[in-house]
N, C-alpha and C positions, 0 to 999 in steps of 0.2 A: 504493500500500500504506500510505503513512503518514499521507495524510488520512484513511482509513479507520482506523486507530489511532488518531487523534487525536478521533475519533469513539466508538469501540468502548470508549476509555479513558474516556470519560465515566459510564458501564455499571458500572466497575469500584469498588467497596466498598472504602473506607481506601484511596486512591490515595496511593502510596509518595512520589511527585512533588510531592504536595501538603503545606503545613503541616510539611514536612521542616525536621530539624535535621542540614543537609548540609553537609559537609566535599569541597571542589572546590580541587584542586592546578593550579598554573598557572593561576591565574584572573584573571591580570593583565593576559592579550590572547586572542584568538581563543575557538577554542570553549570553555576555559575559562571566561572571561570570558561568554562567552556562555550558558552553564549556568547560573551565578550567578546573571546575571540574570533569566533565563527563571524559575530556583528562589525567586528572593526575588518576582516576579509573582503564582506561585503560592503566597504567603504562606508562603515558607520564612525561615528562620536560616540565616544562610551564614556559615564561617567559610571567606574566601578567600585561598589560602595562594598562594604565589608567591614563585620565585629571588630579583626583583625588587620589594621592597616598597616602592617609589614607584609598580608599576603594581598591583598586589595592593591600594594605599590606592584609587588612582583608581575600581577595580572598586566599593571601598566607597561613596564618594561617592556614586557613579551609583548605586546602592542607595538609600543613605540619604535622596538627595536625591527618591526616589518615595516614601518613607513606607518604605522597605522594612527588615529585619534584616540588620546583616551584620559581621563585625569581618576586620581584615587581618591575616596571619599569614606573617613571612619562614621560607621551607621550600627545603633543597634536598633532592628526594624523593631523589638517588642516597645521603645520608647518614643509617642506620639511625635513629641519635640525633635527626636533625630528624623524624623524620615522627614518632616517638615522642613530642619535645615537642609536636608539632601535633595530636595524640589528647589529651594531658592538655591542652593550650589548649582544643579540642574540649569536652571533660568538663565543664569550668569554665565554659567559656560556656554551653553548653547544660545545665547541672545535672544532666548525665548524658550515655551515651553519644549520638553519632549515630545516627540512621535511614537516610541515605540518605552513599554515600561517591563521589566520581569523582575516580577515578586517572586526572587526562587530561595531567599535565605533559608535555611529550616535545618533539625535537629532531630537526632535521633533517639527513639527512647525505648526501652520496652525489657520482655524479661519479667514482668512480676503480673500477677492477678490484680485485677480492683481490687480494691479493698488492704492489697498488700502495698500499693503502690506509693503514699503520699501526697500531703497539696502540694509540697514543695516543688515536686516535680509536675506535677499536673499543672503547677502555674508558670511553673519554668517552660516546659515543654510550649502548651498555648501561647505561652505568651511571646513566643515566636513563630512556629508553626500556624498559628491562626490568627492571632491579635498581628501577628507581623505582617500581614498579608491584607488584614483588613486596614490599617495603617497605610498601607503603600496605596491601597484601591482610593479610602476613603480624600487621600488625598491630593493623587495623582489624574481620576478619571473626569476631577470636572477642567481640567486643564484639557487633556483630550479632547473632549465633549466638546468642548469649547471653539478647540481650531478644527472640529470637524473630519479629522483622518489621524489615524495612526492603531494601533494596537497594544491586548494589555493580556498579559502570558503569566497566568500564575502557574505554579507548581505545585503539583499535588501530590499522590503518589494513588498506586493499585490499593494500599489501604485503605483510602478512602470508600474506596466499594468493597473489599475484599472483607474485611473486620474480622483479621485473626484473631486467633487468643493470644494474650502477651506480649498486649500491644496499644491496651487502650488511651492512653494521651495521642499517643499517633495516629493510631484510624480516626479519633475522632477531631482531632486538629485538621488532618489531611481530609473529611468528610465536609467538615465546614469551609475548607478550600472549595470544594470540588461547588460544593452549596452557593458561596457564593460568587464564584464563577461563574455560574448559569444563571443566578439571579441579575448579575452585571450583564452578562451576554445581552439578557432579555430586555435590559433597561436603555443599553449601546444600540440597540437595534436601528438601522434607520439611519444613525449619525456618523457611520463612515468611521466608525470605531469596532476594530475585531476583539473579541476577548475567546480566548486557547486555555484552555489547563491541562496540565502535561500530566499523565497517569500512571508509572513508570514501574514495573516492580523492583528488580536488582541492577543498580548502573554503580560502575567502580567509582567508588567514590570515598572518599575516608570519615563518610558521615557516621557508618558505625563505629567509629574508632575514636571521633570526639564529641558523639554522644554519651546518653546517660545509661546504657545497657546494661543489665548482668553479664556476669563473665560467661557464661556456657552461654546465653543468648547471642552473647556478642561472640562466640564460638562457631554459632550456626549461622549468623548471621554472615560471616566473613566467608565460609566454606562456599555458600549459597552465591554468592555475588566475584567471588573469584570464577567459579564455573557457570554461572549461567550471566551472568553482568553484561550490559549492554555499554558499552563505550561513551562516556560522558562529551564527548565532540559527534557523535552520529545522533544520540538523543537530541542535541543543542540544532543543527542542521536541521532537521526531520520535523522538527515543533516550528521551527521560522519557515517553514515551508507550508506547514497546516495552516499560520497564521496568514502568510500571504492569500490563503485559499481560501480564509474567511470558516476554518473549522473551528467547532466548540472544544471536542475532545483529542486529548491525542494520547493512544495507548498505546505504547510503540512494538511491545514484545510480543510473542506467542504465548507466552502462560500468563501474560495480563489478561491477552481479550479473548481465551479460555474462563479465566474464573470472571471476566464481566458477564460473560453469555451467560454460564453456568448460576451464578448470582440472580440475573432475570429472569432465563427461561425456566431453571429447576431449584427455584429458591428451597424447598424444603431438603432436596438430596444433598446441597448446598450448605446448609446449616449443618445436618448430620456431619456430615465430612468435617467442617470446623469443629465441630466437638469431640469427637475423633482424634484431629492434629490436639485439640485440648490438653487430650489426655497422654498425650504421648510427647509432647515437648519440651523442655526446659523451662520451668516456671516455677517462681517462689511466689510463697503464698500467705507468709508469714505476716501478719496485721503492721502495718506502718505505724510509729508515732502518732498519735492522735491530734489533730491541727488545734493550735491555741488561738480560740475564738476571741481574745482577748480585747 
């Protein structure tokens, strides 16, 4: 389907992907990073924002060092205030709004049961994974809206639909991705604004390794994404291809849009089978600290 998009996008007039003045969160490693550069190839302006801006500069370099546009930007997207200043750094660089936005920051977590797992983390997790994303929307789409073209590419993940066991910050962080991606699609509609969420199961990425995982989690997790992992620069290509095409979703793998079918056509065989992997995966269960309502 996506060499066929990466085809079909050629076809396409004012390609959004192209000569973009795009703003890319977490662009310091993985598919972040990989946008970036894929964006600055396609003779884009990248302003790459990132937690970490010793990797946020590196992303630059590897730009700069091809002829490419790009400037670094320290952002934590869970904090209103920074993605706010990252829209007026935006502004200033590009002498005007962006054209093209991807809210791709996000965090790994999982390894324990509800109930074992903490607020601590449930607020750490969201409040990147979902508060970061609404953050980037709430305050980037009415710029968009406004000059009438451009595109806005969240990142979501296969959790979002899939909702393993030993996982729930994440599926449910990446579900309200996915939520309001279609509610924004449906709202863009009409004003020459595309909105894409990327739905990705395992892409090599070092996201389980500076997330918040259990160790045997993060055991299976690593084993899983070394052998089935989809290349964080073919993900990044393949979604700015969907987006020039004006798609909603983009599930790039074969066992993503297996368990999306599976999930709608045979929701109950579906669920069985999740309780199933339940019972048989790595998971701690053990009751969390109790949160001080204080």
């Amino acid at each position: 389907m996506f060499g066929i998009d990466s085809v079909l996008s050629t076809f396409v007039r004012n390609r959004r992907s192209h000569n973009a003045k795009a703003v890319v969160t977490g662009a310091g490693s993985g598919i972040g990073r990989a946008f970036a550069l894929e964006l600055a190839n396609r003779g884009g302006h990248v302003v790459c924002a990132d937690i970490d801006g010793s990797r946020a500069d590196d992303t630059v370099r590897e730009i700069t060092r091809s002829g490419g546009r790009a400037v670094a930007a320290v952002c934590d997207v869970a904090i209103r205030d920074d993605v706010t200043k990252l829209a007026d750094l935006a502004v200033r660089e590009f002498d005007g709004p962006p054209t093209l936005v991807i809210n791709n920051a996000g965090v790994g977590i999982g390894g324990k049961a509800v109930g074992a797992i903490g607020m601590d983390d449930w607020n750490w997790a969201l409040g990147i994974n979902l508060w970061g994303v609404i953050h980037g929307c709430e305050t980037f789409a009415p710029m968009l809206r406004t000059t009438g073209h451009g595109g806005i590419i969240n990142v979501a993940s296969a959790a979002g639909f899939a909702a393993a066991p030993a996982m729930g910050p994440y599926n449910v962080g990446k579900a309200g991705v996915m939520s309001l991606s279609e509610t924004l699609s449906a709202e863009m509609s009409g004003s020459g604004v595309n909105v894409t969420v990327l739905c990705p199961t395992f892409v090599k990425t070092n996201v389980a390794r500076d997330g918040r995982i259990t160790e045997a989690g993060q055991g299976l997790a690593g084993r899983l994404m070394e052998l089935t992992g989809m290349s964080p620069a073919g993900v990044a290509a393949s979604t700015l291809d969907a987006n020039d095409l004006g798609r909603l979703y983009v599930v790039p793998q074969f066992d993503a849009n297996v368990i999306w079918h599976l999930k709608r056509h045979i929701p109950s065989v579906y669920t069985w089978g999740a309780g199933l992997l339940g019972r048989v995966a790595p998971l701690e269960t053990d009751a969390a600290e109790p949160a001080d309502h204080r």
